[in-house]
C-alpha positions in Angstrom: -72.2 -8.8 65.3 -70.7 -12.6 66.1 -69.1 -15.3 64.4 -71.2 -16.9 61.6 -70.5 -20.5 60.9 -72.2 -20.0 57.5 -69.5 -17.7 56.6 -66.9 -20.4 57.3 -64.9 -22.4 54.6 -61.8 -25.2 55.0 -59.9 -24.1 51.4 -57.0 -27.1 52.2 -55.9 -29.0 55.2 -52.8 -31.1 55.6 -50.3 -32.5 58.5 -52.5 -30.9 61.3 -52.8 -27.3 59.5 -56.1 -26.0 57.8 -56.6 -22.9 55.9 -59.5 -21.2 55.9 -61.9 -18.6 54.6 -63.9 -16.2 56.3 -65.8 -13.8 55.4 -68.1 -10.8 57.8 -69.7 -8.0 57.9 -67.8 -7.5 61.2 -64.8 -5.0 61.2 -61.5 -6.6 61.8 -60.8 -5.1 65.0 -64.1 -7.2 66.3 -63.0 -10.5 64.7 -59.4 -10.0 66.2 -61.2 -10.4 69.5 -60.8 -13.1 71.8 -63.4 -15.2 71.8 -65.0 -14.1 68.7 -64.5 -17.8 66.9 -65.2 -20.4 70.1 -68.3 -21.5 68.4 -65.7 -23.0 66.2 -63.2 -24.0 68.6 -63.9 -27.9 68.0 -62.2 -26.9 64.3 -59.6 -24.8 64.8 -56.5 -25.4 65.7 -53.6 -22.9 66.9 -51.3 -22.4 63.8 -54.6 -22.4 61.4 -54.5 -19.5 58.8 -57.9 -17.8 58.7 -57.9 -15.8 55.7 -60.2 -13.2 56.1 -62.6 -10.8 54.3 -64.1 -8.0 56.8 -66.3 -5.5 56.7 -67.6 -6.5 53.5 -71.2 -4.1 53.6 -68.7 -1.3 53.5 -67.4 0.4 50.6 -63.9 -0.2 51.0 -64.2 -4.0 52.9 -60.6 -5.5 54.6 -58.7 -8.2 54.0 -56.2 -9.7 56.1 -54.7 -12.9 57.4 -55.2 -14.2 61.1 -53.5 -17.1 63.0 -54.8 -18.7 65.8 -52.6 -18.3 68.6 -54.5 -20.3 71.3 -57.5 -22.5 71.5 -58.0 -23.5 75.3 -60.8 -24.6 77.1 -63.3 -23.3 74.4 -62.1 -19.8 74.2 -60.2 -18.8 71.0 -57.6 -16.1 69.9 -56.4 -15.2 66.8 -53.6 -13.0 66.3 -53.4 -8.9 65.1 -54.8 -9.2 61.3 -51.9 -9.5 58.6 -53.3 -7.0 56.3 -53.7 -7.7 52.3 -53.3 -4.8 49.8 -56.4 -4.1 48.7 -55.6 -0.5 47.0 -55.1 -0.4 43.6 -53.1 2.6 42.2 -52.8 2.4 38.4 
């Protein structure tokens, strides 16, 4: 699948940093890819925190945290996924 802008929310911005919300139906290997946001290059900027919630038609979806590393020329990249426990043992 691709990036859907739909699925894209600013949660707070301040002194050149925004943090976001995203959330796919797209495993988090394929948002980790390079280029997967440039249709939203014109918002994001390298620091931004994207938090993200992936593969969300599967059973057990994934949640993690990316920063963008680079945003040049168009093309975006967004670092390895932080993940967020989502496993809950009691």
């Amino acid at each position: 699948m691709a990036y859907n802008p739909t699925h894209m929310s600013a949660l707070t911005y301040a002194n050149g940093f925004t943090l976001w919300h995203y959330r796919t139906n797209d495993v988090a290997i394929a948002v980790d890819t390079s280029g997967y946001f440039n249709a939203a290059a014109g918002m994001l900027r390298v620091g931004d925190f994207i938090l993200a919630n992936t593969d969300t038609g599967a059973a057990t979806p994934t949640h993690g945290i990316y920063i963008v590393t680079s945003n040049s020329g168009g093309v975006v990249d967004v670092s390895n996924p932080q993940s967020l426990g989502s496993v809950n043992s009691d």
